[in-house]
ZADO-1210 file (C-alpha; in nm, 4 decimals, padded with zeros to 6 digits):
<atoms>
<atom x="02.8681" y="-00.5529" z="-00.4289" code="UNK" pos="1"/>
<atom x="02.8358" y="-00.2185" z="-00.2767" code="UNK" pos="2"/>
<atom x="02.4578" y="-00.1418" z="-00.1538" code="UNK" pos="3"/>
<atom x="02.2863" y="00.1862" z="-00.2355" code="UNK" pos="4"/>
<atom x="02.1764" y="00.4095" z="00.0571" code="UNK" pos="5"/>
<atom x="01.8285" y="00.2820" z="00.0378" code="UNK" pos="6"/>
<atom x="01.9702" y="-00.0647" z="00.0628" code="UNK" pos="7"/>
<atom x="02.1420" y="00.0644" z="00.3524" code="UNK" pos="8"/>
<atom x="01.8840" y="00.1952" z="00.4790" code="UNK" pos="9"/>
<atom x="01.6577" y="-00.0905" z="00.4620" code="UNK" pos="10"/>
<atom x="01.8676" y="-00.3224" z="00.6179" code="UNK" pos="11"/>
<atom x="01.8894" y="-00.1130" z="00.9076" code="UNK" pos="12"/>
<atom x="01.5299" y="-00.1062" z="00.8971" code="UNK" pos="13"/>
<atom x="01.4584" y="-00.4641" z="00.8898" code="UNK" pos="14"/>
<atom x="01.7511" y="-00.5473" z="01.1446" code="UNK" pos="15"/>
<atom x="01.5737" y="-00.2957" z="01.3691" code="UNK" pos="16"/>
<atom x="01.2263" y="-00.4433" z="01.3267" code="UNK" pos="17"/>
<atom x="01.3488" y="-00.7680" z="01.4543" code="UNK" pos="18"/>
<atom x="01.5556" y="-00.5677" z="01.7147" code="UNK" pos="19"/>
<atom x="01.2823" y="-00.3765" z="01.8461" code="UNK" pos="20"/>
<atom x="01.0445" y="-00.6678" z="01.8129" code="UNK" pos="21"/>
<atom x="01.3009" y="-00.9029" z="02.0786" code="UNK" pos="22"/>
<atom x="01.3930" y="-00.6415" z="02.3030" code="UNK" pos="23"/>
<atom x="01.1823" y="-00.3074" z="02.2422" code="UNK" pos="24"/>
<atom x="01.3339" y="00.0369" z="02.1880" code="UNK" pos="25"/>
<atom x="01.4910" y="00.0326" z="02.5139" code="UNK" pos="26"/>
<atom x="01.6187" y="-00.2925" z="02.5337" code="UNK" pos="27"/>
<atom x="01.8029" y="-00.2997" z="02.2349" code="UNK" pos="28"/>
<atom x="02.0930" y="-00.0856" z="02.1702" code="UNK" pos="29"/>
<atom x="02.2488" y="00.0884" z="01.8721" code="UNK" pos="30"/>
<atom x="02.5374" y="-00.1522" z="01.8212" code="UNK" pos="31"/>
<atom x="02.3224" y="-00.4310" z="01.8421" code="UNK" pos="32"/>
<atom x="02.1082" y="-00.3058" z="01.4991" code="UNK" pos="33"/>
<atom x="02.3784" y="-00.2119" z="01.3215" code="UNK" pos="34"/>
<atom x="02.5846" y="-00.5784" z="01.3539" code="UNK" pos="35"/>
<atom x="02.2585" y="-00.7301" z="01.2645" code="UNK" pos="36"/>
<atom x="02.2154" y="-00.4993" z="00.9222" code="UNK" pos="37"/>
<atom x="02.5921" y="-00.6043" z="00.8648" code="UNK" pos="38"/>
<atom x="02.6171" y="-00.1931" z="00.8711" code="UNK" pos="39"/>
<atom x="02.8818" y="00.0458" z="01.0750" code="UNK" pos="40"/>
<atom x="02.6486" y="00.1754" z="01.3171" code="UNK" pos="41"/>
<atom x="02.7702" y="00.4968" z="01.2382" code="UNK" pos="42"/>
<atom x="02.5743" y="00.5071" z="00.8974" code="UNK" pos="43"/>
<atom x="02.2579" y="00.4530" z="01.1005" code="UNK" pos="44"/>
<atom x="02.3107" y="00.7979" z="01.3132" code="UNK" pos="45"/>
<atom x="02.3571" y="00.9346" z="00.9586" code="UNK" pos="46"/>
<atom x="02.0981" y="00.8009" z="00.8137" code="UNK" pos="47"/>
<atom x="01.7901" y="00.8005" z="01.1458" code="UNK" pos="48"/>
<atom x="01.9758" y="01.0469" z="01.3770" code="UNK" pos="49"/>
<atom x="01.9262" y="00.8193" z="01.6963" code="UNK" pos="50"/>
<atom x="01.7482" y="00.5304" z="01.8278" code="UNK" pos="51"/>
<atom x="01.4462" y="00.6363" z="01.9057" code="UNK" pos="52"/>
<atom x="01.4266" y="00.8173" z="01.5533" code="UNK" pos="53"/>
<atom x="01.4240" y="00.4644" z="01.4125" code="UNK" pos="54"/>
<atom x="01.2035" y="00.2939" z="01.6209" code="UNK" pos="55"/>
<atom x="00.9440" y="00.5654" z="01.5554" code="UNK" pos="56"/>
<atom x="00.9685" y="00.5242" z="01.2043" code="UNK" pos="57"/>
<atom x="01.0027" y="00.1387" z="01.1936" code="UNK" pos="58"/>
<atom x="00.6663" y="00.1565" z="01.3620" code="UNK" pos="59"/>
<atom x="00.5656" y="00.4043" z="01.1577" code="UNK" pos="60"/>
<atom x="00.5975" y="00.1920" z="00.8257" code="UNK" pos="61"/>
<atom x="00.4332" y="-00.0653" z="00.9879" code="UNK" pos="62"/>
<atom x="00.1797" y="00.0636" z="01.0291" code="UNK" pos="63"/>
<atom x="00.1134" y="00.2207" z="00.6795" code="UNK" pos="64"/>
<atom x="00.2100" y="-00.1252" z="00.5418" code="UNK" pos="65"/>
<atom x="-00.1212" y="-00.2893" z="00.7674" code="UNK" pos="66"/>
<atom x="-00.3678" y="00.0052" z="00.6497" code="UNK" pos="67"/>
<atom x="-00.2306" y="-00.0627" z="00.2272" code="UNK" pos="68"/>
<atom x="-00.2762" y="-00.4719" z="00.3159" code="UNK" pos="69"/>
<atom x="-00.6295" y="-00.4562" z="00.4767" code="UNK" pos="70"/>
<atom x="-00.7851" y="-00.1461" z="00.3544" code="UNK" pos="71"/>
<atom x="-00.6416" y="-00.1627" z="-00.0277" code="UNK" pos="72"/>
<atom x="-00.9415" y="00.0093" z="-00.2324" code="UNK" pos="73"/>
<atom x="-01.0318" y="00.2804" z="00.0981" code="UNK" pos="74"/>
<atom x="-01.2196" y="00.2433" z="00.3819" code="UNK" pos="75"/>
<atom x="-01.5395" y="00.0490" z="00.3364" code="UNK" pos="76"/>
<atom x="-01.7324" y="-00.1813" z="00.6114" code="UNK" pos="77"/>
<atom x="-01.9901" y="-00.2946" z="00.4394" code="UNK" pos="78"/>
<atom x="-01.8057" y="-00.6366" z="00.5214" code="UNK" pos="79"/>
<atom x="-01.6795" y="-00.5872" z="00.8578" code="UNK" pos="80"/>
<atom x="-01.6042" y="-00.9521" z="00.8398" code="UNK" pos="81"/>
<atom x="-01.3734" y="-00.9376" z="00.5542" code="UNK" pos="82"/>
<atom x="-01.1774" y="-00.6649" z="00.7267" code="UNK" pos="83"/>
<atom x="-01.1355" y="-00.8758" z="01.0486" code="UNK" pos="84"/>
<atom x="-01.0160" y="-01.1224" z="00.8564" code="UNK" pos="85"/>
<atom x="-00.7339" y="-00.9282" z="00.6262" code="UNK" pos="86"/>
<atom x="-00.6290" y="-00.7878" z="00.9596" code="UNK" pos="87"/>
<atom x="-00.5836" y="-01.1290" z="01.1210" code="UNK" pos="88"/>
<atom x="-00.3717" y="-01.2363" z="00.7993" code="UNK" pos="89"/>
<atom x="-00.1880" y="-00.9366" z="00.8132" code="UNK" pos="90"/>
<atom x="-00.0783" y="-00.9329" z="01.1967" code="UNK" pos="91"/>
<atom x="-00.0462" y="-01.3369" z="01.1299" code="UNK" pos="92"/>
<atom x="00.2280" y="-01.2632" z="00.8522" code="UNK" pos="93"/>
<atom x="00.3688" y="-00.9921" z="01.0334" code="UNK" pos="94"/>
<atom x="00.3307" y="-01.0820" z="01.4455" code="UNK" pos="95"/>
<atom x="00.6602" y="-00.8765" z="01.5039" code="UNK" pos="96"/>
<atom x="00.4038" y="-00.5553" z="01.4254" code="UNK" pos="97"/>
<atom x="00.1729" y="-00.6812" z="01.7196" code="UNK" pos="98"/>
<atom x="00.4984" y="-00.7013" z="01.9614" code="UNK" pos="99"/>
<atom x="00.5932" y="-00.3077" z="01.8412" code="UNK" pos="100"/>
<atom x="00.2832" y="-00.2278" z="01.9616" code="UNK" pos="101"/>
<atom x="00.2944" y="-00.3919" z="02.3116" code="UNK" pos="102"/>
<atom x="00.6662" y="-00.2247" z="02.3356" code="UNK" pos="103"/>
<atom x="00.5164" y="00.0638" z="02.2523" code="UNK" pos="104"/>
<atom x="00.2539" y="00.0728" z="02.5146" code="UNK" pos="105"/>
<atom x="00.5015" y="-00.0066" z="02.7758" code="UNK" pos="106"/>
<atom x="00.8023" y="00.2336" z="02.7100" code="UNK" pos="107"/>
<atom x="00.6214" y="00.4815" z="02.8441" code="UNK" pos="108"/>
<atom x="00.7022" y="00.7787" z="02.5694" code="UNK" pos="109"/>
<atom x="00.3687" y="00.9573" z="02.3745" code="UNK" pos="110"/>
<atom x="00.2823" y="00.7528" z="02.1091" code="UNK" pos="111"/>
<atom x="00.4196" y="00.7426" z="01.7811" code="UNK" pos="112"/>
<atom x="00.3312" y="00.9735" z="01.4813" code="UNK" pos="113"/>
<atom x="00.0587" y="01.0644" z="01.7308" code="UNK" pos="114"/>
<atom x="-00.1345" y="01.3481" z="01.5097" code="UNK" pos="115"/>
<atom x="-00.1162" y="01.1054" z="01.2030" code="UNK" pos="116"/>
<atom x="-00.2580" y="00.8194" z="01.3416" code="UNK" pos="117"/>
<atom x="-00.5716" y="00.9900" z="01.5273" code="UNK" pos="118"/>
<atom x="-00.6438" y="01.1318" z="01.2083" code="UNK" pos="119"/>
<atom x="-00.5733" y="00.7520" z="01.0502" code="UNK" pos="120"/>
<atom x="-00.8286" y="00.6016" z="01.3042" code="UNK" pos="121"/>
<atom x="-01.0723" y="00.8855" z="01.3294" code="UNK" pos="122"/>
<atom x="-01.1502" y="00.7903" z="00.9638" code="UNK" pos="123"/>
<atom x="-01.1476" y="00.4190" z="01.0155" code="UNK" pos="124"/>
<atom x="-01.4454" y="00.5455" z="01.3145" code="UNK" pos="125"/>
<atom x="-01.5825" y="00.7931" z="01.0591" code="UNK" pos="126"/>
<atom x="-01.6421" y="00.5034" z="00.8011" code="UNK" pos="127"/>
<atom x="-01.7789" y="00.2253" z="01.0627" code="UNK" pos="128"/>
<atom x="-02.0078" y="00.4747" z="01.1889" code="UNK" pos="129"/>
<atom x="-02.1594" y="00.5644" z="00.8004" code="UNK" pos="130"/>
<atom x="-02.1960" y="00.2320" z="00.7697" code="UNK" pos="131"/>
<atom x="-02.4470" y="00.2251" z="01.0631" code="UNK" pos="132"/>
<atom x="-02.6081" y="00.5130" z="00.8940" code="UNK" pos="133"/>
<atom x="-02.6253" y="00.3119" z="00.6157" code="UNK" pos="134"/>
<atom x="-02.7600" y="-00.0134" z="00.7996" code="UNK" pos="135"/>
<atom x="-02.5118" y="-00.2032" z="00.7387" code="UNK" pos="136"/>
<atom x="-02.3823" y="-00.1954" z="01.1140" code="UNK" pos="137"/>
<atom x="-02.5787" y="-00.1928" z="01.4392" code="UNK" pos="138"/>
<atom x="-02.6184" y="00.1426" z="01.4947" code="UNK" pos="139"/>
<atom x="-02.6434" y="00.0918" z="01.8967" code="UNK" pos="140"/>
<atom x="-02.2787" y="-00.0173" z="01.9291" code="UNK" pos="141"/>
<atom x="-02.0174" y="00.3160" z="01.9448" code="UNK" pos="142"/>
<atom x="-01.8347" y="00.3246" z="01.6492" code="UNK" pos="143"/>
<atom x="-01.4660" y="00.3519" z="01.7918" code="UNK" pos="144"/>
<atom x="-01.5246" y="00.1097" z="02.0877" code="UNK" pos="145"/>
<atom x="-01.6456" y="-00.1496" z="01.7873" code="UNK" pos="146"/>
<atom x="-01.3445" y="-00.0596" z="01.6059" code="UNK" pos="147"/>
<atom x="-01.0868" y="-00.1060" z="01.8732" code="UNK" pos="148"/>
<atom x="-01.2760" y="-00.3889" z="01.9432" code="UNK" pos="149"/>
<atom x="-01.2495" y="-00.5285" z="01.5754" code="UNK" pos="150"/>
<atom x="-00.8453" y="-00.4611" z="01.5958" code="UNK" pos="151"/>
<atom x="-00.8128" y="-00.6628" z="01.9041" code="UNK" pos="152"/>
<atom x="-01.0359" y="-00.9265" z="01.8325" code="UNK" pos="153"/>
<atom x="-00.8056" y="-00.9716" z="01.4886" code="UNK" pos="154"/>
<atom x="-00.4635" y="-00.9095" z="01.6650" code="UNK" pos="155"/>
<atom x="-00.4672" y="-01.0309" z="01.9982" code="UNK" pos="156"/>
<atom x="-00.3721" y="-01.3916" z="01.9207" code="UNK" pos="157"/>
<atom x="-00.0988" y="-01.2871" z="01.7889" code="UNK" pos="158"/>
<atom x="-00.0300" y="-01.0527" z="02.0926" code="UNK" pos="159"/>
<atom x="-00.0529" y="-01.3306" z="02.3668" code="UNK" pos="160"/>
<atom x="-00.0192" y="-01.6216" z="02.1151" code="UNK" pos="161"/>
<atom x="00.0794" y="-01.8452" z="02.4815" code="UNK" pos="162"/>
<atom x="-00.2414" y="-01.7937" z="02.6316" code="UNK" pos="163"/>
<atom x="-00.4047" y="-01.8466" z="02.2771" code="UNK" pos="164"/>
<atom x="-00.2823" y="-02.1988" z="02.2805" code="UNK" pos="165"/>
<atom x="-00.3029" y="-02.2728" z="02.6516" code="UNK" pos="166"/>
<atom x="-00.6892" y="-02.2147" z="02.5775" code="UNK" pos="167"/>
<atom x="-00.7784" y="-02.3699" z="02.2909" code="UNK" pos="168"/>
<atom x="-00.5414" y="-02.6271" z="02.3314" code="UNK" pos="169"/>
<atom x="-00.3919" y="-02.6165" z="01.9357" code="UNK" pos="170"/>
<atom x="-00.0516" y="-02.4371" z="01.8093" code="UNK" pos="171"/>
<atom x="-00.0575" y="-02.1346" z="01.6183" code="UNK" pos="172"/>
<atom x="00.0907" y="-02.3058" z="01.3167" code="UNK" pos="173"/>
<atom x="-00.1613" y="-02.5692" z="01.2638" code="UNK" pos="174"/>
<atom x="-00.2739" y="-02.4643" z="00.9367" code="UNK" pos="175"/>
<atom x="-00.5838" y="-02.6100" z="01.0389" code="UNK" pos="176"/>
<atom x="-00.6482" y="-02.4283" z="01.3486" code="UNK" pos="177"/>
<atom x="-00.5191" y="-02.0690" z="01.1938" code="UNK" pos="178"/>
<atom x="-00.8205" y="-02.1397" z="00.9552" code="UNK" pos="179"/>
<atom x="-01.0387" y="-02.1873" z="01.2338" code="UNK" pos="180"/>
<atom x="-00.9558" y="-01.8595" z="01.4213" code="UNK" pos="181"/>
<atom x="-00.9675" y="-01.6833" z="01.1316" code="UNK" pos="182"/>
<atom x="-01.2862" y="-01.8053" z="01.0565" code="UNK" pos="183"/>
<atom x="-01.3789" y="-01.7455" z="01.4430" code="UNK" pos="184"/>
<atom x="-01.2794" y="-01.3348" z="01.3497" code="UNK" pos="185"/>
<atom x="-01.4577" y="-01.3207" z="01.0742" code="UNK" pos="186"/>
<atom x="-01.7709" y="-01.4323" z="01.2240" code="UNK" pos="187"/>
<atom x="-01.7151" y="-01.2572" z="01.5316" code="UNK" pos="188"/>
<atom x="-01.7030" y="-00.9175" z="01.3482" code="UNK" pos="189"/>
<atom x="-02.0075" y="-01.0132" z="01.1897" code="UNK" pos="190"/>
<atom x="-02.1990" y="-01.0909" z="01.5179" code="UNK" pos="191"/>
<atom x="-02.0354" y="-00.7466" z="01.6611" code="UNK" pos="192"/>
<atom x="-02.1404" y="-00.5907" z="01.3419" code="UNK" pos="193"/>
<atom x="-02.5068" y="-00.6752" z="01.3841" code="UNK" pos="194"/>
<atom x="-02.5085" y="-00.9113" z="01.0674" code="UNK" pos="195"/>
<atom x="-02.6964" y="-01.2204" z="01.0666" code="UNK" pos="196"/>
<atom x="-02.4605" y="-01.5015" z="00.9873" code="UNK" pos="197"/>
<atom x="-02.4246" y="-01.8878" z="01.0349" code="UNK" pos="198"/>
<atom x="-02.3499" y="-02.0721" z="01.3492" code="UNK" pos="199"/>
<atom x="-01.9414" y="-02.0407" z="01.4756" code="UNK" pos="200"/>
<atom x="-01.6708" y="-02.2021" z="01.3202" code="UNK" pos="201"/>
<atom x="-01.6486" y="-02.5603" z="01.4871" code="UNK" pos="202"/>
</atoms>
């Protein structure tokens, strides 16, 4: 059956996801997409205009799909925890996302949709730090190194999910031990949020 240009065009998209993901922008070649899509590669220069077209908007969408998935109903941290934790299940459903990132960080090119996402996380910052004027967050923690923070503490095991294991000793898909760390982020961003909470996770 003959796919529509959006189907096209999402195919491409995926195949590039897990392109980019395995090899990053540079190590992955035009070609390479386009056999993976099961697309002539020549509908992808028609379609993105190059390479690096498509790997800015691949990260691009991923990054609009984590903000919808954790921040559904706007940007509110009067449970720091619960975002954490919707963070952690987003990058643990989507760890190619976390991968995009690192690639991104080492390709050595200005970042992404740079304008858009300062103004993306200078709202993020805007909102954490109302919520300290609100005292609902420890006002004597900076608002965008707790935020960064938050992200990192949520992501990283799924950035260096190797050195994850090597220290805690359990695999990543252990259901029981993804509930753990997920319970460990939650109550982490709690403790980093100023919030009195229970003891950690055991």
């Amino acid at each position: 059956m003959k796919r529509t240009v959006e189907e096209t065009r999402q195919q491409l998209r995926a195949a590039a996801t897990a392109e980019f993901a395995e090899h990053g922008a540079d190590g992955t070649t035009v070609t390479r997409i386009a056999a993976r899509a099961g697309v002539n590669k020549e509908r992808l220069y028609a379609y993105f205009g190059d390479k690096d077209t498509l790997f800015d908007e691949v990260l691009t969408e991923a990054l609009e799909e984590l903000s919808h998935a954790v921040a559904p109903d706007g940007l509110r941290f009067d449970d720091l925890g619960e975002f954490a934790g919707r963070t952690f299940d987003y990058y643990g459903q989507h760890p190619e996302l976390a991968r995009l990132l690192q690639w991104e960080g080492l390709r050595g090119a200005p970042p992404v949709n740079a304008t858009a996402r300062v103004e993306h996380y200078g709202r993020k910052v805007a909102a954490a730090a109302q919520a300290q004027r609100d005292g609902v967050i420890d006002s004597q923690i900076d608002a965008g190194h707790l935020m960064f923070m938050i992200i990192g503490l949520a992501a990283w095991w799924f950035s260096v999910p190797q050195l994850a294991t090597m220290m805690t000793g359990a695999e990543a898909d252990d259901p029981g031990e993804r509930a753990r760390r997920r319970a460990f982020v939650v109550e982490a961003a709690q403790r980093l949020a100023g919030l009195q909470t229970n003891s950690f996770a055991e």
